[in-house]
N, CA, C, O and CB atoms as a CASP TS submission, in Angstrom:
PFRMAT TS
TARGET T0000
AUTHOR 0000-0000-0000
METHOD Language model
MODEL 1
PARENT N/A
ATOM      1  N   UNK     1     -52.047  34.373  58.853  1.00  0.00           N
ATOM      2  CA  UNK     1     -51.782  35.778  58.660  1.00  0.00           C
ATOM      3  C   UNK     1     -53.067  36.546  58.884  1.00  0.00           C
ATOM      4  O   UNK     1     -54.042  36.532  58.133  1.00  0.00           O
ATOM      5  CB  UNK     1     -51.206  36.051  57.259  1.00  0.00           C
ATOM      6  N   UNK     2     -52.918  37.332  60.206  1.00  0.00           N
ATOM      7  CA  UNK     2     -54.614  38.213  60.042  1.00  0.00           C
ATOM      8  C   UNK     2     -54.307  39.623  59.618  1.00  0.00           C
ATOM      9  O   UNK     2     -55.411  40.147  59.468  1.00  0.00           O
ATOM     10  CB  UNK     2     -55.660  38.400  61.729  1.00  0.00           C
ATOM     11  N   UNK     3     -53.340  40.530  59.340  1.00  0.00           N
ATOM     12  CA  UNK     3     -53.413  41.518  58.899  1.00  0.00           C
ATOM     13  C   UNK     3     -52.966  41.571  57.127  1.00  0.00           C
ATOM     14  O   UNK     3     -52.266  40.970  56.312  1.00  0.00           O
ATOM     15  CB  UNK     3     -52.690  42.241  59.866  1.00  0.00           C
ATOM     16  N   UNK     4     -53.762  42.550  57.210  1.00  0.00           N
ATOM     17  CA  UNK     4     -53.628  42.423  55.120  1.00  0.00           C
ATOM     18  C   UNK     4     -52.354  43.167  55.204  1.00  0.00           C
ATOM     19  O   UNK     4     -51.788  43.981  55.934  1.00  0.00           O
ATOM     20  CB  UNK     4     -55.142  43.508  53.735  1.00  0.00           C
ATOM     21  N   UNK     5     -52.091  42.212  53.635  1.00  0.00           N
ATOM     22  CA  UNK     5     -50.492  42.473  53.099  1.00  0.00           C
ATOM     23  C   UNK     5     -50.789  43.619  51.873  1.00  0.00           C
ATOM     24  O   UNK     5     -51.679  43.493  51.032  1.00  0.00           O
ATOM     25  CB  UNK     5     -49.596  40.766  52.345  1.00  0.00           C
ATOM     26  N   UNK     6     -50.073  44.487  51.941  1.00  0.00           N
ATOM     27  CA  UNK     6     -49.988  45.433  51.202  1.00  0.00           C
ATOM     28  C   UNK     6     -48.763  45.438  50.036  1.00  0.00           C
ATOM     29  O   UNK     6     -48.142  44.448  49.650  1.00  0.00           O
ATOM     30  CB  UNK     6     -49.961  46.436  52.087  1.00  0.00           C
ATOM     31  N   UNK     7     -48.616  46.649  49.645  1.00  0.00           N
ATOM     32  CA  UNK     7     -47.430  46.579  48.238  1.00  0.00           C
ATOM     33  C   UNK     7     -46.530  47.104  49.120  1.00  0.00           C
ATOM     34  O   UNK     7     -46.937  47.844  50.015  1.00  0.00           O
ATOM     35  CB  UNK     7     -47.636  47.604  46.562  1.00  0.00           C
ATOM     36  N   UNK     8     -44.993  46.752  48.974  1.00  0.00           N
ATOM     37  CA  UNK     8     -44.120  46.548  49.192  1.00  0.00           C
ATOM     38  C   UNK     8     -43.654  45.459  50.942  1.00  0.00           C
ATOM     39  O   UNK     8     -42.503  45.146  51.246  1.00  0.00           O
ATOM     40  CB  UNK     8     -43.806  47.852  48.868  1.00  0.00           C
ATOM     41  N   UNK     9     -44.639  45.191  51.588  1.00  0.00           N
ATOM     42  CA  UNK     9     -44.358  44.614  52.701  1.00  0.00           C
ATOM     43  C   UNK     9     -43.397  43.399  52.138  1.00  0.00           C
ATOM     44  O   UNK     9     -43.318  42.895  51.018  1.00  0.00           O
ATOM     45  CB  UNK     9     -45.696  44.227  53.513  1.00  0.00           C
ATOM     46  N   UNK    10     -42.820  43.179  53.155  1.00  0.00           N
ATOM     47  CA  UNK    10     -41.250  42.474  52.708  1.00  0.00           C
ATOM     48  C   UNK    10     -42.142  40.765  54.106  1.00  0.00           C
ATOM     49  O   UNK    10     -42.531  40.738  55.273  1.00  0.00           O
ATOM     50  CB  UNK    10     -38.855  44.044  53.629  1.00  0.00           C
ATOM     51  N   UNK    11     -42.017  39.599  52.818  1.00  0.00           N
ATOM     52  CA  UNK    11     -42.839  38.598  53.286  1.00  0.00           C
ATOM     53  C   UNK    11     -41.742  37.240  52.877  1.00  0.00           C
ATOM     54  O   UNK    11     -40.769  37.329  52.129  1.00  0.00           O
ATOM     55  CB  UNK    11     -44.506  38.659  52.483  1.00  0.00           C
ATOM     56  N   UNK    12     -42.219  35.990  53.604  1.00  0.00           N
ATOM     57  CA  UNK    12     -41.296  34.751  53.875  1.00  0.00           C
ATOM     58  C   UNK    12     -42.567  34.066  53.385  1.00  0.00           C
ATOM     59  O   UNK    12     -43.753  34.390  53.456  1.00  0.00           O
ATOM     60  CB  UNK    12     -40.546  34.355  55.580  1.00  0.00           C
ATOM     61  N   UNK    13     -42.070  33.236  52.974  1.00  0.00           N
ATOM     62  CA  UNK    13     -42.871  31.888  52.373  1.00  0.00           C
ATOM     63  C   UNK    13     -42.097  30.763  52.034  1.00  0.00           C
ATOM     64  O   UNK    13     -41.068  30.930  51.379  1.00  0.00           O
ATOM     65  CB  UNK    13     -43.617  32.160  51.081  1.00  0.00           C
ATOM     66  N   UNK    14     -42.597  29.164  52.540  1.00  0.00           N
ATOM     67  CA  UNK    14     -41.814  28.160  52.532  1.00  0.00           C
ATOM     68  C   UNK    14     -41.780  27.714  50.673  1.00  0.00           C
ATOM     69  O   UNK    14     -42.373  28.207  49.713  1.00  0.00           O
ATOM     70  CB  UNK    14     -42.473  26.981  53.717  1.00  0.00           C
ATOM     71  N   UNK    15     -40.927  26.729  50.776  1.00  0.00           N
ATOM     72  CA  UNK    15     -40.907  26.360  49.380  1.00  0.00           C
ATOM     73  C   UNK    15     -40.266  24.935  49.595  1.00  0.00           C
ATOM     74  O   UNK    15     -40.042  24.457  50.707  1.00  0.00           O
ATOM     75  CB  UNK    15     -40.036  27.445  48.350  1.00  0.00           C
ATOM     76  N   UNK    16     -40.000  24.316  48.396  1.00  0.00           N
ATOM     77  CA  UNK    16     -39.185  22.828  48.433  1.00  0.00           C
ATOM     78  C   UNK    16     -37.999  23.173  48.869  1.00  0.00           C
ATOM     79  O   UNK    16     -37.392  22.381  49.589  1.00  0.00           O
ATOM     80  CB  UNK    16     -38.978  21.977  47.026  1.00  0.00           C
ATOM     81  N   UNK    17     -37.521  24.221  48.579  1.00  0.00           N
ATOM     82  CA  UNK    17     -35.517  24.251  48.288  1.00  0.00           C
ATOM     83  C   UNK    17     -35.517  25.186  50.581  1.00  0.00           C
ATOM     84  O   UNK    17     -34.442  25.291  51.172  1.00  0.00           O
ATOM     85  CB  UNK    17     -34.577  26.440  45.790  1.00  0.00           C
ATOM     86  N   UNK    18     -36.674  25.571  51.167  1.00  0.00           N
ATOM     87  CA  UNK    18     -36.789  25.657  52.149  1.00  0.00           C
ATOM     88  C   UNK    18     -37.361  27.152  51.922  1.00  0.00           C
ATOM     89  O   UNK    18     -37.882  27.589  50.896  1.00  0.00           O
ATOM     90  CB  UNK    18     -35.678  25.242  52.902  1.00  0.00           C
ATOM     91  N   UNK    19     -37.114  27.865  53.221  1.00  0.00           N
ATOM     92  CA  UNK    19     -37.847  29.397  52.905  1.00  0.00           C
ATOM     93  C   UNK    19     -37.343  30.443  52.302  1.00  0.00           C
ATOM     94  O   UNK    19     -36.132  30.554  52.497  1.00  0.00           O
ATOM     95  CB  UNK    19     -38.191  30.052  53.949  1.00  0.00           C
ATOM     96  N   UNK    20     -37.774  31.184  51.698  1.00  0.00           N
ATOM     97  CA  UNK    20     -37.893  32.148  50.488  1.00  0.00           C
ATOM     98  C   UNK    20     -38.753  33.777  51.063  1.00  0.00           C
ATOM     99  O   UNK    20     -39.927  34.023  51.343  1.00  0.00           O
ATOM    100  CB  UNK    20     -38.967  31.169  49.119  1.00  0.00           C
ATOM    101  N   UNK    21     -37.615  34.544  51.049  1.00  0.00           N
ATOM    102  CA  UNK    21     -38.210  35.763  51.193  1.00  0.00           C
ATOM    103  C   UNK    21     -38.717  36.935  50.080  1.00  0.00           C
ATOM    104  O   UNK    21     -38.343  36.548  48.972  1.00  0.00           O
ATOM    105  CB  UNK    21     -37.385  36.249  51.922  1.00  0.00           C
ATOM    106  N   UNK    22     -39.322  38.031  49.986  1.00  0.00           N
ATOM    107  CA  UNK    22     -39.481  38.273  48.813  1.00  0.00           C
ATOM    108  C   UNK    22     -40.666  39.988  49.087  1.00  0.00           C
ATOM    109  O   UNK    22     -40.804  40.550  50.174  1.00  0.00           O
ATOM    110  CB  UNK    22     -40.141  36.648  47.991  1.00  0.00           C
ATOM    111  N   UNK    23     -41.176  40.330  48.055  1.00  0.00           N
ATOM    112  CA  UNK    23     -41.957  41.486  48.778  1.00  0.00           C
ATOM    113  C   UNK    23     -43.194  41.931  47.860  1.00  0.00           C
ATOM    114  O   UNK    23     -43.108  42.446  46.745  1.00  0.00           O
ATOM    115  CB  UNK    23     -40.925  42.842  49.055  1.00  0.00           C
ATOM    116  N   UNK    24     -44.236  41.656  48.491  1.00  0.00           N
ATOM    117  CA  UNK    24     -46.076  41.999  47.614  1.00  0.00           C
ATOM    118  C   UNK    24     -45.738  43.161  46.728  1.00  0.00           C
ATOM    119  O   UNK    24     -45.515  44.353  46.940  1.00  0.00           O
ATOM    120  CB  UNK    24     -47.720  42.687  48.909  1.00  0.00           C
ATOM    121  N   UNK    25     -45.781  42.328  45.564  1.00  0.00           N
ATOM    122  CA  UNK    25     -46.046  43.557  44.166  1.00  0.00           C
ATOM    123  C   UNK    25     -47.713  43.711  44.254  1.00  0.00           C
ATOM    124  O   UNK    25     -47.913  44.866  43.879  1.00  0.00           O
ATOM    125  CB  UNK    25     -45.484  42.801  42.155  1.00  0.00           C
ATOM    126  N   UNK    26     -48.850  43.170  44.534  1.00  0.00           N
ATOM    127  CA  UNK    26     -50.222  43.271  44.739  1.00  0.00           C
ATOM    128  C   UNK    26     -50.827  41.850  45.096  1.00  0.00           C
ATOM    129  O   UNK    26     -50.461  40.685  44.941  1.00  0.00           O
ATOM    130  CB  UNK    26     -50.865  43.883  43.490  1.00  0.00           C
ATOM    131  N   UNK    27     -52.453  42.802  45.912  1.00  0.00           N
ATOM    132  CA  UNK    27     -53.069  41.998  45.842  1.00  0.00           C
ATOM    133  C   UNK    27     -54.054  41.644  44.506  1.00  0.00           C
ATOM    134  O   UNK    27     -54.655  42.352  43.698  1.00  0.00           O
ATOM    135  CB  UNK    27     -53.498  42.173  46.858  1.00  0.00           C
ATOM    136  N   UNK    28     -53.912  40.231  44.686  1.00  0.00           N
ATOM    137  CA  UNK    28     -55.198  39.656  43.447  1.00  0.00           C
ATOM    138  C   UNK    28     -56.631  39.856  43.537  1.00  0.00           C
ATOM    139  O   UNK    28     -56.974  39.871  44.719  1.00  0.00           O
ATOM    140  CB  UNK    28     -55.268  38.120  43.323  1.00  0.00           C
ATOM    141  N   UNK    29     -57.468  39.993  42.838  1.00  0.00           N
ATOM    142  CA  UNK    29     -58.611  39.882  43.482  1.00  0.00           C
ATOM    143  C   UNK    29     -59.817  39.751  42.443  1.00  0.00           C
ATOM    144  O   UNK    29     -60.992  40.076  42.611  1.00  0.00           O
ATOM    145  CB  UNK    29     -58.725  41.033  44.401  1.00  0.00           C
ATOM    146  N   UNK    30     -59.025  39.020  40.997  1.00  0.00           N
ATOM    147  CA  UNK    30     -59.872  38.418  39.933  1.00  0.00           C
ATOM    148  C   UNK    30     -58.668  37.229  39.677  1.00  0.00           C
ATOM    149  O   UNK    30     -57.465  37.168  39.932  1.00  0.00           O
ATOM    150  CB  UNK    30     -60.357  39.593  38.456  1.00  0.00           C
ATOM    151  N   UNK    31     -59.867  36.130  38.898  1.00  0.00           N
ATOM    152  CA  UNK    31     -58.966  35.138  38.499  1.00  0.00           C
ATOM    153  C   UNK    31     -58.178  35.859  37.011  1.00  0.00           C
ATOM    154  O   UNK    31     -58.706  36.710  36.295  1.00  0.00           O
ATOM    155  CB  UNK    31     -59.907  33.587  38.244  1.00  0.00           C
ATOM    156  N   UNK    32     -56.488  35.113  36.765  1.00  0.00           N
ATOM    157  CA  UNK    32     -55.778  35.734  35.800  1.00  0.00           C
ATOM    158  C   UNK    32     -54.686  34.489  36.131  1.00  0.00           C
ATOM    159  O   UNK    32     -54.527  33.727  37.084  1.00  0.00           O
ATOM    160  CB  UNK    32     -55.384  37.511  35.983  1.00  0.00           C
ATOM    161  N   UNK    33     -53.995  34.700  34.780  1.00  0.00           N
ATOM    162  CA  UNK    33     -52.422  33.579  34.643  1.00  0.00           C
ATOM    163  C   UNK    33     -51.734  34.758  35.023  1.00  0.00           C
ATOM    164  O   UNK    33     -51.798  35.988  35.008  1.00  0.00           O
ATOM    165  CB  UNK    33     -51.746  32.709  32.830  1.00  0.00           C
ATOM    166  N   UNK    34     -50.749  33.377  35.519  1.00  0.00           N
ATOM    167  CA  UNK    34     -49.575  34.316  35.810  1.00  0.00           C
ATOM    168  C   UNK    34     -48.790  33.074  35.447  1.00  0.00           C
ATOM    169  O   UNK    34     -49.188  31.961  35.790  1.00  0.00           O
ATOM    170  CB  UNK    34     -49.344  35.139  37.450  1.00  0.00           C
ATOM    171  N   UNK    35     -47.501  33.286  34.644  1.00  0.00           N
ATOM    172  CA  UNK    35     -46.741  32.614  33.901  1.00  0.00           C
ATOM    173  C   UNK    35     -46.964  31.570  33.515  1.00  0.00           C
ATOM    174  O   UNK    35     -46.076  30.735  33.688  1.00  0.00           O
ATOM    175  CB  UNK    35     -45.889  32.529  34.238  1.00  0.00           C
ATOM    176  N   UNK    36     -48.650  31.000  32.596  1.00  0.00           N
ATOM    177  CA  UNK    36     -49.263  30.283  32.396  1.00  0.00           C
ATOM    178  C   UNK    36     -49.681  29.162  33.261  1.00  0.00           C
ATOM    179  O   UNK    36     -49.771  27.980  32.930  1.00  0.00           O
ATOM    180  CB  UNK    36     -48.893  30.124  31.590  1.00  0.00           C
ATOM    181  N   UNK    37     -50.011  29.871  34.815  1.00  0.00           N
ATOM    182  CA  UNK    37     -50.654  29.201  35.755  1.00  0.00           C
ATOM    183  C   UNK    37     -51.575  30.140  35.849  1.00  0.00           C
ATOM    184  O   UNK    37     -51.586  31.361  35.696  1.00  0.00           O
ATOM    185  CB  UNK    37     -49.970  28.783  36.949  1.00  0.00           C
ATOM    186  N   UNK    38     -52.594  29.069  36.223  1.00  0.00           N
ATOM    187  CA  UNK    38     -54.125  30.098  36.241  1.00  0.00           C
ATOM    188  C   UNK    38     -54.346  29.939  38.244  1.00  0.00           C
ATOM    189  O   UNK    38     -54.237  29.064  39.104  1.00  0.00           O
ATOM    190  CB  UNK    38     -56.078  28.984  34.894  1.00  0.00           C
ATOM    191  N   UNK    39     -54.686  31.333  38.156  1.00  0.00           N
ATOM    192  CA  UNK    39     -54.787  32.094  39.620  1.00  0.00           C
ATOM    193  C   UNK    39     -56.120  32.369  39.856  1.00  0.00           C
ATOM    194  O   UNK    39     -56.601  33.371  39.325  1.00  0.00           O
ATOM    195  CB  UNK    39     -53.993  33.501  39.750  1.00  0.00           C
ATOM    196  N   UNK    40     -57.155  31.296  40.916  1.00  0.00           N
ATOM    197  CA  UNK    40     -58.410  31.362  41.045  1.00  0.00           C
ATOM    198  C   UNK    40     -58.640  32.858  42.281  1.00  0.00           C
ATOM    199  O   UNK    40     -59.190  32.690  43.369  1.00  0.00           O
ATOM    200  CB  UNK    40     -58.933  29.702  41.536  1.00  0.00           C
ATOM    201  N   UNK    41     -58.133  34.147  41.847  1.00  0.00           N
ATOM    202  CA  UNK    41     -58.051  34.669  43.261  1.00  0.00           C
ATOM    203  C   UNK    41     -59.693  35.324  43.068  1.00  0.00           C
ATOM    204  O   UNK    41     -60.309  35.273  42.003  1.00  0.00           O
ATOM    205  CB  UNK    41     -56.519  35.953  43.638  1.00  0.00           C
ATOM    206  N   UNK    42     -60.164  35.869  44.205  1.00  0.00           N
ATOM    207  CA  UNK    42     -61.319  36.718  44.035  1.00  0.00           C
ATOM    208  C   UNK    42     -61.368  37.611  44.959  1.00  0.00           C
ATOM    209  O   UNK    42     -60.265  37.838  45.455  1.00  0.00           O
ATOM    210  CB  UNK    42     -62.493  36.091  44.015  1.00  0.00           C
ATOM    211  N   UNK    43     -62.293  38.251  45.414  1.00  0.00           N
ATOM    212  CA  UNK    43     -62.422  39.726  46.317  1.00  0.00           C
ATOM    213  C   UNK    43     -62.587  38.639  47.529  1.00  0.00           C
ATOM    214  O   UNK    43     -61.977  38.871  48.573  1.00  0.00           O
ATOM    215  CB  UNK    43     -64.018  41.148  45.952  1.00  0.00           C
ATOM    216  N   UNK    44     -63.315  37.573  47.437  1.00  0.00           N
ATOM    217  CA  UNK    44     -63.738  36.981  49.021  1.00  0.00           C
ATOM    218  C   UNK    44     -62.578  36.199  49.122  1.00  0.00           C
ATOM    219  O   UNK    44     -62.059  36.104  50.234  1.00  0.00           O
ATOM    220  CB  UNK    44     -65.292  35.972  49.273  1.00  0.00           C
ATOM    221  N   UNK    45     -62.160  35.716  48.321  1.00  0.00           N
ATOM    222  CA  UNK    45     -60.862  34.462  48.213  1.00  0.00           C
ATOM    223  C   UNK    45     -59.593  35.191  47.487  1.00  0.00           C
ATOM    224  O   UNK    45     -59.107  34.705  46.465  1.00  0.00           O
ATOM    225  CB  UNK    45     -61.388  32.886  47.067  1.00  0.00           C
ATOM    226  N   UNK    46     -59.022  36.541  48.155  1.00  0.00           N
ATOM    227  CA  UNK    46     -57.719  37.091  47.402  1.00  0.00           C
ATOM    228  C   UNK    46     -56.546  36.085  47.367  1.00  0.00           C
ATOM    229  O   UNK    46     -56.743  34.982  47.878  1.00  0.00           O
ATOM    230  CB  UNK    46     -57.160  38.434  48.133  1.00  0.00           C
ATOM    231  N   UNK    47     -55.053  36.425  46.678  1.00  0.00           N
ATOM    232  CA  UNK    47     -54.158  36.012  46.650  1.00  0.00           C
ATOM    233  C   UNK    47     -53.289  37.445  46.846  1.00  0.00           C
ATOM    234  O   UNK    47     -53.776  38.528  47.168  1.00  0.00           O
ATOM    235  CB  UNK    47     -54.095  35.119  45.571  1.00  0.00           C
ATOM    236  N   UNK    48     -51.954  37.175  46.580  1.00  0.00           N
ATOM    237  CA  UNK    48     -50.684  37.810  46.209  1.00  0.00           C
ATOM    238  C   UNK    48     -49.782  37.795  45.591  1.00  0.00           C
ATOM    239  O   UNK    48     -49.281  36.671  45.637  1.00  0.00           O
ATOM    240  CB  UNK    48     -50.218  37.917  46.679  1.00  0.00           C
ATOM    241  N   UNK    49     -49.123  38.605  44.851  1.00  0.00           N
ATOM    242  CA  UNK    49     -48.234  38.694  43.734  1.00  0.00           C
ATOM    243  C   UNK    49     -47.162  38.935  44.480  1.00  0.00           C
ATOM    244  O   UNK    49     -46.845  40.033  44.938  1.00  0.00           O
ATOM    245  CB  UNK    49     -48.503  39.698  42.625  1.00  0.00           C
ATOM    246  N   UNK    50     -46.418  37.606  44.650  1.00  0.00           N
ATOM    247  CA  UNK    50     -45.086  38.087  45.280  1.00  0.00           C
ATOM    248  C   UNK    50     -43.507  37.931  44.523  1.00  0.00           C
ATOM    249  O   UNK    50     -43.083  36.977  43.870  1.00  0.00           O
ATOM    250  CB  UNK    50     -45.027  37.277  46.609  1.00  0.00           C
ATOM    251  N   UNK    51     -43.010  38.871  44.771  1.00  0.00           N
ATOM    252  CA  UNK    51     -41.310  38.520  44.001  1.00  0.00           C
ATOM    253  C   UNK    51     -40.210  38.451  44.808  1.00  0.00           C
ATOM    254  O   UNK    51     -39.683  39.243  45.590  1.00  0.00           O
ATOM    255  CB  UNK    51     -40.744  39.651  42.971  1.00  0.00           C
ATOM    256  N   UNK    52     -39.906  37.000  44.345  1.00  0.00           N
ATOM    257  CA  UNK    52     -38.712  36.893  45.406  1.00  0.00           C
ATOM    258  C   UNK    52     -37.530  37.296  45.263  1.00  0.00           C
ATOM    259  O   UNK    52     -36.937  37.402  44.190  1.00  0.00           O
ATOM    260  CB  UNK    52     -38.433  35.782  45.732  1.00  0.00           C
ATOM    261  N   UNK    53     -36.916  37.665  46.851  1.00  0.00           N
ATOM    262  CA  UNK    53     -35.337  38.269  46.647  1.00  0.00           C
ATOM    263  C   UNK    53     -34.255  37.552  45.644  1.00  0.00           C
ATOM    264  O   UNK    53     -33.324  38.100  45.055  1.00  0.00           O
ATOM    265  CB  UNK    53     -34.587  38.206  48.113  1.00  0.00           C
ATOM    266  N   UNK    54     -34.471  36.782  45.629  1.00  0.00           N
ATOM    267  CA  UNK    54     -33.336  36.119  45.563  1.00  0.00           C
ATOM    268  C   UNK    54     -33.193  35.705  44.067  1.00  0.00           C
ATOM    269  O   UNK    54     -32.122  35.911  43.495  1.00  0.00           O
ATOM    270  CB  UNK    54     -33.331  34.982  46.552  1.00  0.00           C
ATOM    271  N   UNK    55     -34.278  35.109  43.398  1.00  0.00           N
ATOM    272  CA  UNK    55     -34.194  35.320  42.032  1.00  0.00           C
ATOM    273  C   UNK    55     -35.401  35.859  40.907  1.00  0.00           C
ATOM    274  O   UNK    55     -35.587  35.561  39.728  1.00  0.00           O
ATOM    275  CB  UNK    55     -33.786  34.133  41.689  1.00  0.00           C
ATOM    276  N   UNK    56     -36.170  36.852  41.903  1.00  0.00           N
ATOM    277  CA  UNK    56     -37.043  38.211  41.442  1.00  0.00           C
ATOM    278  C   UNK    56     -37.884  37.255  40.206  1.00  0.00           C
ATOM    279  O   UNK    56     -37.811  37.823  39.116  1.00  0.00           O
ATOM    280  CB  UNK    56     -35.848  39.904  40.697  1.00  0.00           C
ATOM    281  N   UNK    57     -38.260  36.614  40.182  1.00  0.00           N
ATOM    282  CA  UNK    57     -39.487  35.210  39.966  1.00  0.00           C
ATOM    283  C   UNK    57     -40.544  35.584  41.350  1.00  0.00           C
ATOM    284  O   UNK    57     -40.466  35.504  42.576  1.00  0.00           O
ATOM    285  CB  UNK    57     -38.526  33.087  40.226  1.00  0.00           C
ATOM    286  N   UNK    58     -41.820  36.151  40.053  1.00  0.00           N
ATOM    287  CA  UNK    58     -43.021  35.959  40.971  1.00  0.00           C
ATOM    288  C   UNK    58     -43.859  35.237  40.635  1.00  0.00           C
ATOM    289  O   UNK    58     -44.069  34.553  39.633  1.00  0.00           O
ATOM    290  CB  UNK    58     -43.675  36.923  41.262  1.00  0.00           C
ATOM    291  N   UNK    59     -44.529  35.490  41.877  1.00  0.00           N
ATOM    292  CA  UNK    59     -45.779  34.154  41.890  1.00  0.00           C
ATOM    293  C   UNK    59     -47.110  34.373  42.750  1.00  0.00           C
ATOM    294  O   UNK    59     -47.116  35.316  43.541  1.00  0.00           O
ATOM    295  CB  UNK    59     -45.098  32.660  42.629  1.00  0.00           C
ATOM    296  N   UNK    60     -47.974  33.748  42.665  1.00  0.00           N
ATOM    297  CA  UNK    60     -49.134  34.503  43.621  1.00  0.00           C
ATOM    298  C   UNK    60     -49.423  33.173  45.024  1.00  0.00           C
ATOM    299  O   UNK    60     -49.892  32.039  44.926  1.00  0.00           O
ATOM    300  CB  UNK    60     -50.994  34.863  42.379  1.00  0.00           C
ATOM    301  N   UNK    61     -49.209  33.489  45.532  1.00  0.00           N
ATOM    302  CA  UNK    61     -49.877  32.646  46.862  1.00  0.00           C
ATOM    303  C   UNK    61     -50.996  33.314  47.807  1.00  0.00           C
ATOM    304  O   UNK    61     -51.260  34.509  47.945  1.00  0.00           O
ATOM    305  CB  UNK    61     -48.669  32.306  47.916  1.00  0.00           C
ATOM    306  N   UNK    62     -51.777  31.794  48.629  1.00  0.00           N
ATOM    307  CA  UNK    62     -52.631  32.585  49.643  1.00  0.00           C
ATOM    308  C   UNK    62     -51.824  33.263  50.540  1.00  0.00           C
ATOM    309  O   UNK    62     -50.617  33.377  50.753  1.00  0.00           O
ATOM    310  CB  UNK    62     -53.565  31.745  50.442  1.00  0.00           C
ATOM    311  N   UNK    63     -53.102  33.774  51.108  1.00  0.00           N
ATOM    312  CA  UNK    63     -52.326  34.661  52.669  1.00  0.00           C
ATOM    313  C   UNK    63     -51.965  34.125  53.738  1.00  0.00           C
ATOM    314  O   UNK    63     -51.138  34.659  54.477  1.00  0.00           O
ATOM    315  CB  UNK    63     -53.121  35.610  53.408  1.00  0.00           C
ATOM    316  N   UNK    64     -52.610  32.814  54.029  1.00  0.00           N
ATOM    317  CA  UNK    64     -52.088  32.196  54.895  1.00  0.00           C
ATOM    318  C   UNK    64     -50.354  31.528  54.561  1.00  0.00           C
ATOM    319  O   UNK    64     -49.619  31.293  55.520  1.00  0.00           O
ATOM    320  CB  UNK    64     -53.186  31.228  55.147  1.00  0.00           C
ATOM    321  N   UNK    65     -49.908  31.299  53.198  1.00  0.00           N
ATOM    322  CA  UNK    65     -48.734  30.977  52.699  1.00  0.00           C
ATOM    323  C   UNK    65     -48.001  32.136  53.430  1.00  0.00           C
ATOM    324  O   UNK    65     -46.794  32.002  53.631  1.00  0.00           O
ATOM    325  CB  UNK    65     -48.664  30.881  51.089  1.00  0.00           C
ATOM    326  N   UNK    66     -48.446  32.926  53.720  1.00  0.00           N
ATOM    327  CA  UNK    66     -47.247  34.220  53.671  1.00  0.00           C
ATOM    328  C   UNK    66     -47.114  35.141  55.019  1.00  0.00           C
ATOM    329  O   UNK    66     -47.978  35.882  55.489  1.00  0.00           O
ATOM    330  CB  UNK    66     -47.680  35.402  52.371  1.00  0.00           C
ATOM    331  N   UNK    67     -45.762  34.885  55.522  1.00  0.00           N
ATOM    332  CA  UNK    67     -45.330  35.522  57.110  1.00  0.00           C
ATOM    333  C   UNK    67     -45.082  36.948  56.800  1.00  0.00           C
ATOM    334  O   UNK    67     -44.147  37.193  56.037  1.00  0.00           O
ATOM    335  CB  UNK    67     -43.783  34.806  57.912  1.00  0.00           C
ATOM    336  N   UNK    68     -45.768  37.906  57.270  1.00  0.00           N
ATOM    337  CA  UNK    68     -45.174  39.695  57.170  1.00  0.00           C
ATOM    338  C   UNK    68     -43.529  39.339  57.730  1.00  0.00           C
ATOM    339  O   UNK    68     -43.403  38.473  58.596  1.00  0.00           O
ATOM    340  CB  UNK    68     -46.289  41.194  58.647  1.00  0.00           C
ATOM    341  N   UNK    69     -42.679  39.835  57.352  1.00  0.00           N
ATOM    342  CA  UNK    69     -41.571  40.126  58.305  1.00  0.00           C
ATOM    343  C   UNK    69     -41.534  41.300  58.504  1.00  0.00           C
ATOM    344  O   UNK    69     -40.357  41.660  58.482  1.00  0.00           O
ATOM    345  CB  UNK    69     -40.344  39.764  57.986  1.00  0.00           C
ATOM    346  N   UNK    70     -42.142  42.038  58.674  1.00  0.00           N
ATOM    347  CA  UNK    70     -42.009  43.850  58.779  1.00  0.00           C
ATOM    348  C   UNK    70     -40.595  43.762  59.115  1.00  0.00           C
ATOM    349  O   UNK    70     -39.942  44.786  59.313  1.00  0.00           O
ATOM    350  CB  UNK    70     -43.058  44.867  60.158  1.00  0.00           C
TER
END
């Protein structure tokens, strides 16, 4: 992924059960839990807060995890 993901861009990401669409509530850019998983994100090493369609459960992944679907 080379362009930054912003809040609301509507994004795909694989998973076990297969791919999962969903849309950036933010970027990370300090470490923090998120549903008692700890999230190493930083300003040089960000993540994303994403919530998925389907059962609106978020989670943070890298950027490379994550396809824009504009």
């Amino acid at each position: 992924m080379s362009d930054e993901l912003k809040k609301g861009d509507t994004v795909e990401w694989n998973t076990s059960q297969g791919k999962t669409k969903g849309a950036v509530e933010r970027k990370l850019t300090k470490p923090m839990d998120i549903k008692r998983h700890y999230v190493e994100a930083s300003e040089s090493d960000p993540e994303y807060l994403v919530k998925s369609d389907k059962t609106g459960a978020k989670a943070a992944h890298k950027p490379d995890a994550l396809k824009n679907t504009k």
